[in-house]
Residue frames as qw, qx, qy, qz and C-alpha x, y, z in Angstrom:
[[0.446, -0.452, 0.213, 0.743, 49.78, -55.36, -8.11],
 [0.422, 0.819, 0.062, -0.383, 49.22, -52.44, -11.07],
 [0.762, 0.522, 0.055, 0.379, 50.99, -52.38, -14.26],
 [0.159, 0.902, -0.298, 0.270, 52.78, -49.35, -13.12],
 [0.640, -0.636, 0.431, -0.020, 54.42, -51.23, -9.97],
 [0.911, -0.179, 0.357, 0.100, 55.73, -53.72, -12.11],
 [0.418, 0.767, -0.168, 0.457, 57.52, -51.29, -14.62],
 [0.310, -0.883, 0.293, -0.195, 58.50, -49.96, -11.65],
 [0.864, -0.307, 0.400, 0.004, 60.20, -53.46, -10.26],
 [0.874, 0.304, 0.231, 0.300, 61.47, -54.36, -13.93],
 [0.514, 0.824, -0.071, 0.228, 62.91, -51.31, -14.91],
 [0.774, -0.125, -0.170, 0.597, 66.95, -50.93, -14.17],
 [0.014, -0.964, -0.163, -0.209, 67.74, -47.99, -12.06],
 [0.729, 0.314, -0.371, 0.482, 70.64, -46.26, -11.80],
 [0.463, -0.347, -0.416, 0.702, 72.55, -45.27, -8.02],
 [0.116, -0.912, -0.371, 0.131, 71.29, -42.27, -6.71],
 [0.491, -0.679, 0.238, 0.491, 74.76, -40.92, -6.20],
 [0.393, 0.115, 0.551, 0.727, 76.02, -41.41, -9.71],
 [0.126, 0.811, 0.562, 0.102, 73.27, -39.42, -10.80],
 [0.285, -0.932, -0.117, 0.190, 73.55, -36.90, -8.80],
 [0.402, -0.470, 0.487, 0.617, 77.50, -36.64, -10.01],
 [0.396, 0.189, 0.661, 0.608, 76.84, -37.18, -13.84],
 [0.122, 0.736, 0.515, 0.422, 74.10, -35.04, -14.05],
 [0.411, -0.560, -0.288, 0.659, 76.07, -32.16, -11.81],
 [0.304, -0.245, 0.317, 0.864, 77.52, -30.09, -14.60],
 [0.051, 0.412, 0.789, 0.452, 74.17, -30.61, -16.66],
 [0.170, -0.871, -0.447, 0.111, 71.41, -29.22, -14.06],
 [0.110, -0.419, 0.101, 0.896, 74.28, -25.54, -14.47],
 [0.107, -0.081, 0.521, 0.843, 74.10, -25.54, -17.59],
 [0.119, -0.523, -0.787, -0.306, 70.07, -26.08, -17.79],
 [0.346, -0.697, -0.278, 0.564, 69.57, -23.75, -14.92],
 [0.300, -0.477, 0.087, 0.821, 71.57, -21.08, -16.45],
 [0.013, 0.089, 0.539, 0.837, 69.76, -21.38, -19.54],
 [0.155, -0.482, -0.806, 0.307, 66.78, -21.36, -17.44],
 [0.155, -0.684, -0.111, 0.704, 67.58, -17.59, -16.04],
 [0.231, -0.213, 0.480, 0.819, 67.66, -16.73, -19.94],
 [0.205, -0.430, -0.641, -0.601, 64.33, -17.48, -21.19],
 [0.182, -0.775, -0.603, 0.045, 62.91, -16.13, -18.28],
 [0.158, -0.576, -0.028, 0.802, 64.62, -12.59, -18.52],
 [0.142, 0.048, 0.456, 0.877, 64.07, -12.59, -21.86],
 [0.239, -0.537, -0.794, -0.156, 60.59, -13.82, -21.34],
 [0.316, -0.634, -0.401, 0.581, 60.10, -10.84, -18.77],
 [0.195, -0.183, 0.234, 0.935, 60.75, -8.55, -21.39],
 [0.162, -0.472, -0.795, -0.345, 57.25, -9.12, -22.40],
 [0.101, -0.143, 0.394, -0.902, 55.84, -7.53, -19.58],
 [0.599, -0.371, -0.544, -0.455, 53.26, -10.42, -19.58],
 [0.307, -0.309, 0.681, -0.588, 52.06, -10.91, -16.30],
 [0.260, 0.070, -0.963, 0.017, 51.50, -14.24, -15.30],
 [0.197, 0.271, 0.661, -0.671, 48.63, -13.51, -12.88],
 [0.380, 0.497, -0.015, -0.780, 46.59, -11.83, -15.79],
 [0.290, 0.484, -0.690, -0.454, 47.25, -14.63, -18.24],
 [0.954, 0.042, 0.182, -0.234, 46.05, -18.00, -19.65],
 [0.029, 0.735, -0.654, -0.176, 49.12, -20.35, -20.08],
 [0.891, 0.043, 0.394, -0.222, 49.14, -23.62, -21.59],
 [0.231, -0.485, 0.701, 0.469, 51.27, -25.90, -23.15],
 [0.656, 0.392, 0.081, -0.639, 49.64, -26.67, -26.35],
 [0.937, 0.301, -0.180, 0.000, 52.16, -29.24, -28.25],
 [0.637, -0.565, 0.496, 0.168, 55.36, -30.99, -27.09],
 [0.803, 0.494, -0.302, -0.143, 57.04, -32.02, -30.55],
 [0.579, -0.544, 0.563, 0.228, 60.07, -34.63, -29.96],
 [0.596, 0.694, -0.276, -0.295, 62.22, -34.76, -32.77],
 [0.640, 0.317, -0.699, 0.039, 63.77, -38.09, -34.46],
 [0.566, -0.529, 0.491, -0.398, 63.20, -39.55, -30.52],
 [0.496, 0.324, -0.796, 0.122, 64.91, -43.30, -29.88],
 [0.718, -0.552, -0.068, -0.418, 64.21, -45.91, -27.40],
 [0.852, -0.115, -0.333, 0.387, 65.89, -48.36, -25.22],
 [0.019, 0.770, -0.245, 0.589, 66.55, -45.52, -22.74],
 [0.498, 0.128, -0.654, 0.554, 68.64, -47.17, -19.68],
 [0.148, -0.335, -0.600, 0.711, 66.32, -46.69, -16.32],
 [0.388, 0.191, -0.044, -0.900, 63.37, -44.72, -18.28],
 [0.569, 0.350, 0.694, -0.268, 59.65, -46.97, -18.16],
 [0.565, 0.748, 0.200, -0.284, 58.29, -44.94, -21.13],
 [0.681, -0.224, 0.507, 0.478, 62.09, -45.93, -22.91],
 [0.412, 0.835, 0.206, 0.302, 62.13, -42.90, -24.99],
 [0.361, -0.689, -0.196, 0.598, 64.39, -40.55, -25.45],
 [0.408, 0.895, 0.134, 0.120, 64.78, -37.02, -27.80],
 [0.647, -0.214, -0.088, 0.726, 67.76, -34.78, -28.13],
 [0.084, -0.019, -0.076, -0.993, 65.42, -31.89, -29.50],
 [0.094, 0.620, 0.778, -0.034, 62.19, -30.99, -28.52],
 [0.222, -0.203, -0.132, -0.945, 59.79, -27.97, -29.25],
 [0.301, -0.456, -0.766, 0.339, 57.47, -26.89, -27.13],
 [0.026, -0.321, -0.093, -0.942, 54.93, -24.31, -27.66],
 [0.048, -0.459, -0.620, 0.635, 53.10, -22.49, -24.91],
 [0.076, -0.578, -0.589, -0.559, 49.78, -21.04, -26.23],
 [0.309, -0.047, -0.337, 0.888, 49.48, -17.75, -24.34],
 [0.079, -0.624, -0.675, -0.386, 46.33, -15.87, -23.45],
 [0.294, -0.352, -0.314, 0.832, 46.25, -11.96, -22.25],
 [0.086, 0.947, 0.277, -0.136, 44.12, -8.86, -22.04],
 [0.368, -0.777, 0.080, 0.505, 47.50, -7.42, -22.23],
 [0.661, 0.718, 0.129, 0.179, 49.10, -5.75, -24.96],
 [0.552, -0.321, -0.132, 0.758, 52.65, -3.36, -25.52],
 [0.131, -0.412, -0.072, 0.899, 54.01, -0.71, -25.25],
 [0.217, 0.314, -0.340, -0.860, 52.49, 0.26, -29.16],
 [0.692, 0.208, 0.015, -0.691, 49.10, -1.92, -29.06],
 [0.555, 0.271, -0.671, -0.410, 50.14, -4.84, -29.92],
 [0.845, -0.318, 0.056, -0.426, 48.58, -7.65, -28.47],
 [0.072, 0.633, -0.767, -0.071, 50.51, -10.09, -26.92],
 [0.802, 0.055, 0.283, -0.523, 48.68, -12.88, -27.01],
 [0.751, 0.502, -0.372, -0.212, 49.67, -16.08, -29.33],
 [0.974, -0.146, -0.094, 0.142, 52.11, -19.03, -29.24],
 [0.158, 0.762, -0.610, 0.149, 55.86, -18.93, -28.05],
 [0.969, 0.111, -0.219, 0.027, 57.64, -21.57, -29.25],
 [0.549, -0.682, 0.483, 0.002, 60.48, -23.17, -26.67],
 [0.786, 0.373, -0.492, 0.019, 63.62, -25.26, -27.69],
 [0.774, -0.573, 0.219, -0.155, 64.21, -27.82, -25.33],
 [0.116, 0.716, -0.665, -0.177, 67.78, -29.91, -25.27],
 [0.354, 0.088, -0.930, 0.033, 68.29, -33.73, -24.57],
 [0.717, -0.125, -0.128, -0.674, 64.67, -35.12, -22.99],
 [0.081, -0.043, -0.995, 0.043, 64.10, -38.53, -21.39],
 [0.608, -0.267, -0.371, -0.650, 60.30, -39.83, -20.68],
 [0.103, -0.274, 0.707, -0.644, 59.16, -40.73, -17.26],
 [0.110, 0.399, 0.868, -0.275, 55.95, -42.09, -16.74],
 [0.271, 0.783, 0.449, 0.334, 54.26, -40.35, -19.85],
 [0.048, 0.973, -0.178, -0.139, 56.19, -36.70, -18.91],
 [0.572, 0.658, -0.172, 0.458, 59.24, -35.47, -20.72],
 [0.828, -0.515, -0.089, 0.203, 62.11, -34.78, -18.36],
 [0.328, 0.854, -0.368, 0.164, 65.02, -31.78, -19.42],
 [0.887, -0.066, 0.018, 0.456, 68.49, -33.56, -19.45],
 [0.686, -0.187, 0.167, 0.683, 70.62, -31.23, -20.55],
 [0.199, 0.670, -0.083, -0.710, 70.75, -27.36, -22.69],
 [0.006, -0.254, -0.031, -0.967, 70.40, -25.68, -24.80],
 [0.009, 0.716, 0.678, -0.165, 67.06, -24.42, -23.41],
 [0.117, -0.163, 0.187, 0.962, 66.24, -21.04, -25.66],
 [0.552, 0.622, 0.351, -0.430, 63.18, -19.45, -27.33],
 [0.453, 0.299, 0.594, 0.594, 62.86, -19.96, -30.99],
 [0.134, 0.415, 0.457, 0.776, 60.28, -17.92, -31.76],
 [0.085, 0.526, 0.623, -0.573, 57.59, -15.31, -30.30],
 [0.487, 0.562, 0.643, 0.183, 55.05, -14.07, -32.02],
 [0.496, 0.372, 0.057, 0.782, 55.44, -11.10, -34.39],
 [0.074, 0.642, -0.121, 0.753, 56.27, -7.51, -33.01],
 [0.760, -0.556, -0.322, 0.093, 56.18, -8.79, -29.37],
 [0.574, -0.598, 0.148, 0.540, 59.72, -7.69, -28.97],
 [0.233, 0.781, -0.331, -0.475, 61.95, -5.33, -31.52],
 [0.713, 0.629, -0.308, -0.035, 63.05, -6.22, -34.85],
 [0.093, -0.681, 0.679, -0.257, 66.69, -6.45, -32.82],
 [0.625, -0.251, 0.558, -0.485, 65.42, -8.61, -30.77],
 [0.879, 0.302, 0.180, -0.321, 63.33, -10.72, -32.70],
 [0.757, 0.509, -0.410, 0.016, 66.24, -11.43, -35.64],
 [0.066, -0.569, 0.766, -0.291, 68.56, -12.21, -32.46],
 [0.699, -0.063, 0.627, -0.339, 66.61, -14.79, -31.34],
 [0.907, 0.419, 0.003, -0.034, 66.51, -16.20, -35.41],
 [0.276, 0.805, -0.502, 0.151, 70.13, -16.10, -35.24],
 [0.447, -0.414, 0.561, -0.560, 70.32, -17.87, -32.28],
 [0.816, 0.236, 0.366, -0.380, 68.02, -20.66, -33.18],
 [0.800, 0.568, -0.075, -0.178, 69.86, -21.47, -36.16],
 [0.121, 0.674, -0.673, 0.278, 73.44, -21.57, -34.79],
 [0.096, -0.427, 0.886, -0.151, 72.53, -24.15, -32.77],
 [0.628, 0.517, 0.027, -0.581, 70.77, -25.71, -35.20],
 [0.884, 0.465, -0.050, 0.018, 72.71, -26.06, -37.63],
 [0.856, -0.219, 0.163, 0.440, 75.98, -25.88, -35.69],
 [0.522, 0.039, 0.252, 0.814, 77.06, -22.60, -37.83],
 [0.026, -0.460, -0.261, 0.848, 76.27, -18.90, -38.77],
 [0.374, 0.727, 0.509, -0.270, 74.21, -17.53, -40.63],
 [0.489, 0.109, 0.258, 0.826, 75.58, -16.47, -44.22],
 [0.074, 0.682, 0.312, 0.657, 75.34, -12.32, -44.30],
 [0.606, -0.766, -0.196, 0.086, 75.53, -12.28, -40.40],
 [0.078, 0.789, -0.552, 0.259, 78.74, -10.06, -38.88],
 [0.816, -0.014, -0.505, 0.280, 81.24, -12.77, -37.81],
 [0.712, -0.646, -0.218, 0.166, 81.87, -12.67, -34.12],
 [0.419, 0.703, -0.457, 0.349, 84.68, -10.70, -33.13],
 [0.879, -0.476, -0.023, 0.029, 86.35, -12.91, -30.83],
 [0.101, 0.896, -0.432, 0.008, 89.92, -13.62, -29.79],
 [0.983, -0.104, -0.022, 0.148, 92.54, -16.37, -30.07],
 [0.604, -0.545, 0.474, 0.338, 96.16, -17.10, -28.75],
 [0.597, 0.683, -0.421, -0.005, 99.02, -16.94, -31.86],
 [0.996, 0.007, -0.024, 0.080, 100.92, -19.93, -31.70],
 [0.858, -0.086, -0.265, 0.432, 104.02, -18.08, -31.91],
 [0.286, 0.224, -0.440, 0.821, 103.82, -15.62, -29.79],
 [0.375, -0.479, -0.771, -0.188, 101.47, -16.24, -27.13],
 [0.122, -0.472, -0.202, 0.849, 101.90, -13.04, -25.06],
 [0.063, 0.103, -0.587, -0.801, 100.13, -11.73, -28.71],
 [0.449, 0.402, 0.756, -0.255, 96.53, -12.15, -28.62],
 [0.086, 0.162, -0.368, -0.912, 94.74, -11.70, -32.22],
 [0.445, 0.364, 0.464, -0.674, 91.58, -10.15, -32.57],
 [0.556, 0.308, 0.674, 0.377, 89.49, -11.45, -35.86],
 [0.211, 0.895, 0.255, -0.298, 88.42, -7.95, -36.29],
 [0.359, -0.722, 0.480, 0.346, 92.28, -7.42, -37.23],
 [0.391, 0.049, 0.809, 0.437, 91.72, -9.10, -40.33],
 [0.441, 0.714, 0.429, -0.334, 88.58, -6.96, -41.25],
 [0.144, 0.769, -0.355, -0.512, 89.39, -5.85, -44.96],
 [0.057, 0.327, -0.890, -0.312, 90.77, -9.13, -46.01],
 [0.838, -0.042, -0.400, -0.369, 89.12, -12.84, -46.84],
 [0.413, -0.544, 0.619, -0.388, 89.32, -15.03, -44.16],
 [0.831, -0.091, -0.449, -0.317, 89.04, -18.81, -44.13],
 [0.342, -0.583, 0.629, -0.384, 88.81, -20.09, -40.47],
 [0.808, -0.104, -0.567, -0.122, 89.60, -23.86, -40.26],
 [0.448, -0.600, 0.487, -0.449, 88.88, -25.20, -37.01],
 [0.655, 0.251, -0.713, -0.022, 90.70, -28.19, -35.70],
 [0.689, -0.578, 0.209, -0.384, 90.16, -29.76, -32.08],
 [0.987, 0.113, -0.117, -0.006, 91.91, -33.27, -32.36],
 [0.778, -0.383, 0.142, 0.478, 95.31, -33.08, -30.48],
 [0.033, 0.841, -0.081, -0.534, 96.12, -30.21, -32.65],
 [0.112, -0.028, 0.782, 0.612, 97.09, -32.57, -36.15],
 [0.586, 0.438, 0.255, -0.632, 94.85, -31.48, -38.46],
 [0.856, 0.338, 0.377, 0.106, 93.83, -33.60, -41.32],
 [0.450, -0.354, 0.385, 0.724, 96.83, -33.38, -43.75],
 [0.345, 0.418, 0.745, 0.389, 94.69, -33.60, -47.28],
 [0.015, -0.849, -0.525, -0.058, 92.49, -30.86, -45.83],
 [0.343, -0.692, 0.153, 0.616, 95.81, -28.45, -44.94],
 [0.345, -0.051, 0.479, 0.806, 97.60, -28.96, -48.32],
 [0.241, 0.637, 0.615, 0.398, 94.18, -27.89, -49.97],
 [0.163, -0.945, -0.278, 0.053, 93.76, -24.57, -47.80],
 [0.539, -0.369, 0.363, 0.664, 97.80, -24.19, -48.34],
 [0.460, 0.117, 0.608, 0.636, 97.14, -24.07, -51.74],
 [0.165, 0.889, 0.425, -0.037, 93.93, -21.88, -51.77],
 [0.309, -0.798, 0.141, 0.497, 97.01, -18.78, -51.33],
 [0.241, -0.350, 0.602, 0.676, 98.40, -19.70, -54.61],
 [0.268, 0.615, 0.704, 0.233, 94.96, -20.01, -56.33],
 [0.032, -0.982, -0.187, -0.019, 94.35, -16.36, -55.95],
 [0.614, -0.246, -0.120, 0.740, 97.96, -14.62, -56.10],
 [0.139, 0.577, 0.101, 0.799, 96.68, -11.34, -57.26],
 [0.418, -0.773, -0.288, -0.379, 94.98, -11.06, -54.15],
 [0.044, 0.596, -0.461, 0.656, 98.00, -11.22, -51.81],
 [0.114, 0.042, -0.693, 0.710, 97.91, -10.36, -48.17],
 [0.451, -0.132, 0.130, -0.873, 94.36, -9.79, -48.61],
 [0.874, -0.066, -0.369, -0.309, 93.20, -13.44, -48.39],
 [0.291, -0.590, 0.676, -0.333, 94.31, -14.70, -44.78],
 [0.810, -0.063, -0.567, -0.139, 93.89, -18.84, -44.07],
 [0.247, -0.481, 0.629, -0.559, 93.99, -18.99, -40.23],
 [0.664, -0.027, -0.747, -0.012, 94.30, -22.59, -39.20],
 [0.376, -0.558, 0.244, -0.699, 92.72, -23.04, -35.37],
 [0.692, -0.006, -0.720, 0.054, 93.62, -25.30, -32.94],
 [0.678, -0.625, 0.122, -0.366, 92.31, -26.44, -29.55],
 [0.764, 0.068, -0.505, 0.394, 95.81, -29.00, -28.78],
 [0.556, -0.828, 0.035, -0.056, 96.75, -28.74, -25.03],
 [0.725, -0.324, 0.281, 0.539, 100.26, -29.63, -25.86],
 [0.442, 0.873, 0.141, -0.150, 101.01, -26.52, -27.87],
 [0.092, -0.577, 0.732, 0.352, 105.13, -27.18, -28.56],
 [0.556, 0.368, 0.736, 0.114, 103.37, -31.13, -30.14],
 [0.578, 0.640, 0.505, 0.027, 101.54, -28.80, -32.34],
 [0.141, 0.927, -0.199, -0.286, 104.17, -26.04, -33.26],
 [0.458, -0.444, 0.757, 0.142, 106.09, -29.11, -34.26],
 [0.504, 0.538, 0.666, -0.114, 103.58, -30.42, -36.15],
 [0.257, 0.900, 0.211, -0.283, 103.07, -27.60, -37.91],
 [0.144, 0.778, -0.508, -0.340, 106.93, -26.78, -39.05],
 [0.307, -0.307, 0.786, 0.441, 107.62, -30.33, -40.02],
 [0.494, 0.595, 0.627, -0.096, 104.38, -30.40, -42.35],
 [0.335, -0.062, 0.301, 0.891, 105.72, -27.29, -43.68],
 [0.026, 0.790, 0.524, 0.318, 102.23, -25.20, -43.50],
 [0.326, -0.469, -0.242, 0.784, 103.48, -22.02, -43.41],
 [0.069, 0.252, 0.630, 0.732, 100.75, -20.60, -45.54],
 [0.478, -0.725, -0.384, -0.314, 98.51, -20.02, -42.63],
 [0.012, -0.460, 0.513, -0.725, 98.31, -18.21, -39.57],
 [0.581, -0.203, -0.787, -0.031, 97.86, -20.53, -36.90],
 [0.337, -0.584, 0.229, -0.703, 96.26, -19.64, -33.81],
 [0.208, -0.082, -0.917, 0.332, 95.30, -21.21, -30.55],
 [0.223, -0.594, -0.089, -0.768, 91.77, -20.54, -28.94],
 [0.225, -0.329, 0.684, -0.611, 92.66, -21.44, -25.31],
 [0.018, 0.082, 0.994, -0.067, 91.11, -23.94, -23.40],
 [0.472, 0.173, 0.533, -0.680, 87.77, -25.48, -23.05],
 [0.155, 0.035, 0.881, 0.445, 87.62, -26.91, -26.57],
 [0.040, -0.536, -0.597, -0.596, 83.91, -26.62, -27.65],
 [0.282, -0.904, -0.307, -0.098, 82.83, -24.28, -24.60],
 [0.385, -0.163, 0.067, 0.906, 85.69, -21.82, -25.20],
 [0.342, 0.687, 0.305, -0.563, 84.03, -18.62, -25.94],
 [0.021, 0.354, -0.625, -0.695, 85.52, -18.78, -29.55],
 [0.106, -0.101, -0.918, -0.369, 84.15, -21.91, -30.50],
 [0.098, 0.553, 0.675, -0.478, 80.56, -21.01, -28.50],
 [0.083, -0.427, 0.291, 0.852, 80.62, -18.12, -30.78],
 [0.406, 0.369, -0.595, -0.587, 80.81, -19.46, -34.09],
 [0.828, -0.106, 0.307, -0.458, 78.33, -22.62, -32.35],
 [0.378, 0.516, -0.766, -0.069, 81.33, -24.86, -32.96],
 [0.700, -0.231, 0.584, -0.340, 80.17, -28.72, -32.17],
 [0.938, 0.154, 0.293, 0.103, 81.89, -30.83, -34.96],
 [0.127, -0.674, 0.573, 0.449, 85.06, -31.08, -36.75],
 [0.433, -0.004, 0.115, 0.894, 86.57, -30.46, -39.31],
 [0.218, 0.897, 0.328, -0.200, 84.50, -26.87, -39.64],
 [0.364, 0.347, 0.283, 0.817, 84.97, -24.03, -41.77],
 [0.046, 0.864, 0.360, -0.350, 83.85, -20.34, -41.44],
 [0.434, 0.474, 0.424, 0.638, 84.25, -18.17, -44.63],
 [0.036, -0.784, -0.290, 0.547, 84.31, -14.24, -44.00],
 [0.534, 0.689, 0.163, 0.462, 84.44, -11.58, -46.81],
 [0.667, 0.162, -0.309, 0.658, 86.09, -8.64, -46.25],
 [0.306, -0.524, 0.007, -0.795, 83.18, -6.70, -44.80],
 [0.004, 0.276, -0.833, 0.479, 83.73, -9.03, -42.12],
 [0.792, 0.061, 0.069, -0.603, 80.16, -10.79, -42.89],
 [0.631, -0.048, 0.771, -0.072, 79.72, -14.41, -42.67],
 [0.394, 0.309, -0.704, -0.504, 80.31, -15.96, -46.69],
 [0.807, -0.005, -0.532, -0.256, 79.76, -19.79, -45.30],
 [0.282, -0.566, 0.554, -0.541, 79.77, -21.76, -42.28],
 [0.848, -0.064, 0.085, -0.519, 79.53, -24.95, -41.35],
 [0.702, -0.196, 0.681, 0.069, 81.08, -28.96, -41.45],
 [0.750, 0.324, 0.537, 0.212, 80.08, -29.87, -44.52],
 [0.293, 0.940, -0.079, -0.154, 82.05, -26.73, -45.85],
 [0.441, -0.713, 0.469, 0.278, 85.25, -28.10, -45.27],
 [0.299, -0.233, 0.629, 0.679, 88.11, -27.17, -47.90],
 [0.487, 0.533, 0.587, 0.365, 85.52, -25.66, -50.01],
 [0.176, -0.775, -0.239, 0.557, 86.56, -22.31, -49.39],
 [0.287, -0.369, 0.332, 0.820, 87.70, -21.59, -52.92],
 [0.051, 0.547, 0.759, 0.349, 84.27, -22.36, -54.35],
 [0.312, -0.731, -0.464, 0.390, 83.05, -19.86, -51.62],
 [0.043, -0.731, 0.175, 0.658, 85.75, -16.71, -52.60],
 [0.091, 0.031, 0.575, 0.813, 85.71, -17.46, -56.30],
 [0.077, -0.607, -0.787, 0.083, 81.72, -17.28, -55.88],
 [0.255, -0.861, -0.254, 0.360, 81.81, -13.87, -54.08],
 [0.370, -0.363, 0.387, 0.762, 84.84, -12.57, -56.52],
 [0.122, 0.285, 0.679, 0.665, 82.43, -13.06, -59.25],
 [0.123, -0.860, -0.469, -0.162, 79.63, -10.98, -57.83],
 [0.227, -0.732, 0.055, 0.640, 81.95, -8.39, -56.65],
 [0.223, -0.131, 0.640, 0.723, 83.35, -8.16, -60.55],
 [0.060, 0.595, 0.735, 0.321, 79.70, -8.25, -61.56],
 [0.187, -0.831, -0.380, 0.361, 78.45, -5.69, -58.93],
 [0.409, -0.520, 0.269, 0.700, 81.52, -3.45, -60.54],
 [0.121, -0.026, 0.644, 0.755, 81.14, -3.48, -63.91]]
C-alpha cells in the first residue's frame, strides 16, 4: 500500500453534501471574481495562443496547519501568485507586454501538494508598468490596498454612496451632501449599540471645534435590523450630536460597507471637506480629532 493511500485512509473527510452546501455561496463569490480578472485581463489584448504562461511563484502568507480533511494540513488566507508572461506582443504604443502579473488569491487549502481557492477576493495586484493606463493601473493600487488593509487610501475621493436616515427613512442621504464640511464616519454593526466611551468621545469632538459649526458633521452608522431598538438606544443615551444613519441590509456586503472595504468594527473614515479620504481604518477609532486638528493646521499653514 503507498504512503499516499494511507493519508488517504487516515485523513477525516467531510460529507459530500455538506460541502457542497457550505461551500455554495463561496464558489459565487470566487466565480464572480473569476469573470473580473479575466475581463480585466482581456484588456491586455494578450493572446493566449501567442504566449508563454507560467506560474513562476505561489507565495502563502502567515499559512497554519491542522486543516480539517486536507493531507498536506495547510492552510493560507492570502496568497500571491505571479504568472511570468511571455509575448511577441506588444500595445497599442509599443510597449511590450511581456513580464510578471501578480494575482491575489483569497482563503487556500493544500491538497496533495496543490493549493486549492476557498473563497474571494480573487483580484490582480499588480501588472507590469504601462500595460494598461495610468487610470487603470492606480485603480487596481487602490483596490489592492482596500482589501488589504480593510480601508482607503488617505487622499483618495471617498465613495459617494448612500445610507437610510434613521429618522426619516423615506429620506435617503447621499455622502456627497456633506461635500464642503468634515466628516467623521463611525461605523457600527453590533445590534446597533455602539460602544458608549467611543460615542461620548465623537459627541464631544462638536464642542472641541465650535468655531467650525455646521461644518464638521459626526455621522454615526449602523447596520441594527431592529431599527426602533436602535432609535431608542440612541435617544436614551442622549447622542444627539450626530447624524445617525442606517446603511440597509447585508451588514459587511452592503454596498456601503463594500465601498469603504468595511470588515471590522469599530471603524472610522475621516473626510475633509474636498470630500478626500483624511484617515481610514480600525485602529482609527475616536481619533478623529487628532486627524481634523492635523489637517486644520496645514490648512492655517497653507494660508498664511
Amino acid at each position: 500500500m503507498s504512503g499516499q493511500t494511507i493519508h488517504d485512509e487516515e485523513a477525516p473527510r467531510i460529507p459530500t453534501p455538506y460541502v457542497d452546501g457550505m461551500f455554495q455561496g463561496l464558489r459565487g463569490r470566487v466565480a464572480k471574481d473569476a469573470n473580473d480578472v479575466l475581463a480585466q485581463f482581456a484588456k491586455t489584448k494578450i493572446d493566449p495562443a501567442k504566449s508563454i504562461i507560467r506560474v513562476r511563484q505561489v507565495s502563502a502568507f502567515e499559512p497554519t496547519g491542522a486543516v480539517f480533511g486536507s493531507v498536506d494540513a495547510l492552510r493560507s488566507d492570502t496568497q500571491q501568485i505571479t504568472l511570468s508572461i511571455k509575448t511577441p506582443q506588444t500595445a497599442d504604443d509599443g510597449t511590450p507586454l511581456s513580464g510578471d502579473y501578480i494575482l491575489i488569491a483569497g482563503r487556500s487549502v493544500r491538497y496533495g501538494g496543490r493549493w486549492f481557492l476557498h473563497d474571494a477576493p480573487l483580484r490582480w495586484k499588480s501588472f507590469p508598468d504601462n500595460v494598461v493606463s495610468a487610470e487603470e493601473a492606480n485603480a487596481m493600487r487602490l483596490k489592492d490596498h482596500g482589501i488589504k488593509y480593510n480601508s482607503l487610501l488617505p487622499g483618495t475621493m471617498a465613495p459617494d454612496v448612500e445610507f437610510i436616515s434613521l429618522t426619516n427613512e423615506s429620506q435617503p442621504v447621499r455622502l456627497s451632501s456633506l461635500r464642503g464640511k468634515f466628516v467623521v464616519l463611525y461605523w457600527w454593526l453590533r445590534d446597533g449599540v455602539p460602544h458608549p466611551s467611543a460615542m461620548e468621545k465623537l459627541q464631544a469632538l462638536k464642542n472641541t471645534y465650535p468655531h467650525l459649526g455646521d461644518d464638521i458633521v459626526i455621522v454615526s452608522v449602523f447596520a441594527a435590523l431592529d431599527l426602533d431598538a436602535t432609535r431608542q438606544k440612541i435617544a436614551q443615551q442622549g447622542w444627539t450630536q450626530t447624524l445617525n444613519l442606517w446603511f440597509a441590509q447585508g451588514g459587511y456586503r452592503s454596498e456601503a460597507a463594500k465601498a469603504f472595504y468595511l470588515n471590522g468594527i469599530p471603524h472610522e473614515d475621516v473626510i475633509g471637506r474636498d470630500g478626500r479620504i483624511l484617515a481610514s481604518g480600525y485602529e482609527l477609532a475616536t481619533g478623529a480629532d487628532r486627524v481634523i486638528a492635523a489637517q486644520l493646521h496645514a490648512e492655517a499653514k497653507a494660508f498664511n
